[in-house]
Rosetta silent file (secondary structure, phi, psi, omega in degrees, C-alpha in Angstrom):
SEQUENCE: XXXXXXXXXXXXXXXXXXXXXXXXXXXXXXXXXXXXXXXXXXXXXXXXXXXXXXXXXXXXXXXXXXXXXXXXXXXXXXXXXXXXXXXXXXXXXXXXXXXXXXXXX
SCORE:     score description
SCORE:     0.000 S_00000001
   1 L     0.000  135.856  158.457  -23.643   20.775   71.615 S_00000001
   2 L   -54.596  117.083  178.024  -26.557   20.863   73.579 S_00000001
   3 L  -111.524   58.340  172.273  -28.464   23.547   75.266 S_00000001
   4 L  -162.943  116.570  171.378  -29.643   21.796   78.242 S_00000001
   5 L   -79.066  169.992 -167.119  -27.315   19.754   80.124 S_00000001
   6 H   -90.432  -53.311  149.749  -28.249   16.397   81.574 S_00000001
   7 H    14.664  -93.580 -170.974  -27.803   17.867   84.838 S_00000001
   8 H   -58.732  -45.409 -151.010  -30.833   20.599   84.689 S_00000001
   9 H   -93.628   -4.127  165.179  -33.023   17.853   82.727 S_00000001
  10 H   -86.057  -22.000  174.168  -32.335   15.326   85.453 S_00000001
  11 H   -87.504  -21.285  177.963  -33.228   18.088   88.090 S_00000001
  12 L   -71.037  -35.976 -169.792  -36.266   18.898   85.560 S_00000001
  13 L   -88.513  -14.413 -174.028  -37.266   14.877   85.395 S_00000001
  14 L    66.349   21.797  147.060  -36.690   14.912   89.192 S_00000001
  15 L   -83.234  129.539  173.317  -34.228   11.971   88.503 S_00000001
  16 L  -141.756   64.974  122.288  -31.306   11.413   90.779 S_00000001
  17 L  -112.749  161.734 -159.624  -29.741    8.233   89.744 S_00000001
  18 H  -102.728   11.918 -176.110  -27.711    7.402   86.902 S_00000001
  19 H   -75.491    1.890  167.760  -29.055    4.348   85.419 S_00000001
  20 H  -131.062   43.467 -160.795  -30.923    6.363   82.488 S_00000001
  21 H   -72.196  -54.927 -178.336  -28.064    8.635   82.148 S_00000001
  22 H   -77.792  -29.560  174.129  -27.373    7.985   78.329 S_00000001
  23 H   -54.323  -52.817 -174.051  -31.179    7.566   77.638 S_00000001
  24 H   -57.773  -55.322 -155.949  -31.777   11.308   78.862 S_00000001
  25 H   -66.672  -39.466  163.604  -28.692   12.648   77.383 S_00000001
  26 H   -83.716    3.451  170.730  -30.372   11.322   73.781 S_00000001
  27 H   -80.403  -49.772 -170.013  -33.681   12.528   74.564 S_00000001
  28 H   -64.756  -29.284  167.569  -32.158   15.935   74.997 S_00000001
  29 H  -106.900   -4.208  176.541  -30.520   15.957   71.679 S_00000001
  30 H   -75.409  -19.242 -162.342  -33.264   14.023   69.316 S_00000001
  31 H   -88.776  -15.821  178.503  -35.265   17.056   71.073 S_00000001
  32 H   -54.109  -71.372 -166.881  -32.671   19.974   70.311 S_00000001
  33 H   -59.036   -9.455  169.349  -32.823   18.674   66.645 S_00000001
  34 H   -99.439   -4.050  160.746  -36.502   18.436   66.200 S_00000001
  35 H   -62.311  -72.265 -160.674  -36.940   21.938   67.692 S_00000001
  36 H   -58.389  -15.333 -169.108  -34.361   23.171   65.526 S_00000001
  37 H   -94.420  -51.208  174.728  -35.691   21.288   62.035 S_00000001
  38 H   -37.782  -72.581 -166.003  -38.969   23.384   63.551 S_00000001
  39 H   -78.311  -33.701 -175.236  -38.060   26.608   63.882 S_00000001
  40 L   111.639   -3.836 -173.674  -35.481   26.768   60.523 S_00000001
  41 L  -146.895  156.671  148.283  -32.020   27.545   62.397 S_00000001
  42 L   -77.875  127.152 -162.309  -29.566   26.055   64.647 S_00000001
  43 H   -60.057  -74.705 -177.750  -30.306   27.509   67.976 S_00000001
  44 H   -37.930  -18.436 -177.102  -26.557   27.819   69.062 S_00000001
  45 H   -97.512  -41.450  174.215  -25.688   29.379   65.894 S_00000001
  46 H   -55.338  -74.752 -168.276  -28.894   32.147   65.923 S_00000001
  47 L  -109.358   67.159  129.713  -27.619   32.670   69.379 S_00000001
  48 L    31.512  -93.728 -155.268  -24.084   32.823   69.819 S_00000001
  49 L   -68.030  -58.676  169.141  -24.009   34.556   73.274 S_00000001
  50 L  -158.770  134.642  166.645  -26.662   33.228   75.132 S_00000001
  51 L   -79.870  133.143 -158.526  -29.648   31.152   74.468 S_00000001
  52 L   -69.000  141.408  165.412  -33.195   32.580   75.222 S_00000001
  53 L   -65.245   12.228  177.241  -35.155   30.609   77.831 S_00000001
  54 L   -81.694  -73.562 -169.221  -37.895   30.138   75.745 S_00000001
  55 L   -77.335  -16.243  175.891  -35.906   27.965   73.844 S_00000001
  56 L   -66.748  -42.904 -167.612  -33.992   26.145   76.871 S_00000001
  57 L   -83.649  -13.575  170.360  -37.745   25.357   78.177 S_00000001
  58 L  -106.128   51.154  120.833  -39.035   23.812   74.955 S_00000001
  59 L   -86.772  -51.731  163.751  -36.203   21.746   74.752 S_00000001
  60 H   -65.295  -26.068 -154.665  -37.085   20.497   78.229 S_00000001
  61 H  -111.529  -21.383  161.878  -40.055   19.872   77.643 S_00000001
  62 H   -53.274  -51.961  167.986  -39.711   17.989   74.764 S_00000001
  63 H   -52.424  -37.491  170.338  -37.384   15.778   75.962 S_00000001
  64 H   -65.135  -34.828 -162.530  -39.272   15.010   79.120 S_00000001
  65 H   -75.029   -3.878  167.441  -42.141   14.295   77.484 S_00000001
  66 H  -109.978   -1.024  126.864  -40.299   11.536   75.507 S_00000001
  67 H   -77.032  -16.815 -158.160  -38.845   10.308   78.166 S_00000001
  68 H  -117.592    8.569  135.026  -41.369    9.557   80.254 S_00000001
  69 L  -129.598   88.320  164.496  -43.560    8.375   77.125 S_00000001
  70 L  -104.928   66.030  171.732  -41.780    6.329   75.228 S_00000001
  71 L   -93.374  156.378  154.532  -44.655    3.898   74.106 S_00000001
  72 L  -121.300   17.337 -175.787  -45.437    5.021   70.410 S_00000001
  73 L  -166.221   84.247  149.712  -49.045    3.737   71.255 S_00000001
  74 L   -42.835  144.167  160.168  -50.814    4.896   74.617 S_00000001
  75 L  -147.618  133.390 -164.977  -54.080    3.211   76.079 S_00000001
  76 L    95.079  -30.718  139.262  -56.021    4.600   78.656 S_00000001
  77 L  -137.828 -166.013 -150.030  -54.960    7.958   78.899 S_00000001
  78 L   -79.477  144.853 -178.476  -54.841   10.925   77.749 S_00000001
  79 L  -151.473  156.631  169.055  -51.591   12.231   75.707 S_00000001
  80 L   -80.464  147.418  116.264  -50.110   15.019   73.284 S_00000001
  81 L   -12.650  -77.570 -161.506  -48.191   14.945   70.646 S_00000001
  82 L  -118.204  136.044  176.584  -46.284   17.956   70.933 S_00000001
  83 L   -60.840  150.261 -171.892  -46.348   19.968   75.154 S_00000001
  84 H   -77.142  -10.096 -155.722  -48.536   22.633   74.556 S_00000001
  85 H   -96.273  -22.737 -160.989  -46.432   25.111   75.513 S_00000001
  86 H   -90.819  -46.068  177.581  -43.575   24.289   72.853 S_00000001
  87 H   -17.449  -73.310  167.887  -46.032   25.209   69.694 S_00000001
  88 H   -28.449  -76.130 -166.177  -46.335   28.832   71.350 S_00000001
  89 H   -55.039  -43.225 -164.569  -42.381   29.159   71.663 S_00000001
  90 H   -78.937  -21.959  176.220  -41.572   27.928   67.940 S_00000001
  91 H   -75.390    4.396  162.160  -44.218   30.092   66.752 S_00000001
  92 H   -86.146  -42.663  179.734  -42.600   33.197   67.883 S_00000001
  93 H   -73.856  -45.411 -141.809  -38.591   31.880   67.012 S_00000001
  94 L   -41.469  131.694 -173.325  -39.606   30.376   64.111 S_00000001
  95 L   -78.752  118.489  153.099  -36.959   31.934   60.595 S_00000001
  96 L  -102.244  128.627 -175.315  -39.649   32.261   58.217 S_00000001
  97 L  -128.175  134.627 -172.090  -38.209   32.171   54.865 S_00000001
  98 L   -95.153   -6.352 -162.191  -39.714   32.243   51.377 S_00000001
  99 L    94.482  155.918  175.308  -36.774   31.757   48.623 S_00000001
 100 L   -70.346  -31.706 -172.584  -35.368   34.598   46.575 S_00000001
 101 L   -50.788  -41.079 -157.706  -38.595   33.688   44.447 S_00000001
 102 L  -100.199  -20.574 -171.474  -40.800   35.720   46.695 S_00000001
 103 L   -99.367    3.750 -178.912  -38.558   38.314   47.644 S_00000001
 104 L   -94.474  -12.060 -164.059  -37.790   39.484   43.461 S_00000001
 105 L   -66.601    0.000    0.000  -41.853   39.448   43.294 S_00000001
């Protein structure tokens, strides 16, 4: 399940009609899972109870920024990769884990 409804990311995109309804709603979950393939955990599973807003807001931001570029090839201006802001957040969540290798050494 997702943890950002299409709700908040339609008040986040400042859309309020429903003609890109299912487009959003799959932005919001290719961006849950490449957060989560980021950081090493499923976010709903780390966090049970409630999720941190850290992680709500890099979720948003992914997702906006792939809706509103979905071109794989820009011209003319300037664009990111990744929002700068999302880097920050995974580098702080992120599980770092070595293997059992590293932890008998």
């Amino acid at each position: 399940m997702a943890i950002v409804t299409l709700e908040q990311m339609k008040a986040e995109l400042g859309v309020t009609i429903a003609d890109d309804d299912a487009l959003i709603t799959a932005k919001i979950d290719e961006a849950q899972a490449h957060l989560e393939a980021l950081l090493g955990y499923e976010i709903e599973t780390e966090f049970p109870d409630a999720v941190p807003g850290d992680l709500v807001a890099a979720v948003k931001q992914l997702a906006a920024g792939w809706y509103e570029n979905r071109e794989s090839t820009i011209v003319g201006v300037s664009a990111m990769e990744t929002p700068h802001g999302v880097w920050e957040i995974v580098r702080n969540r992120r599980n770092y884990s070595y293997g059992a290798a590293y932890a008998e050494g």
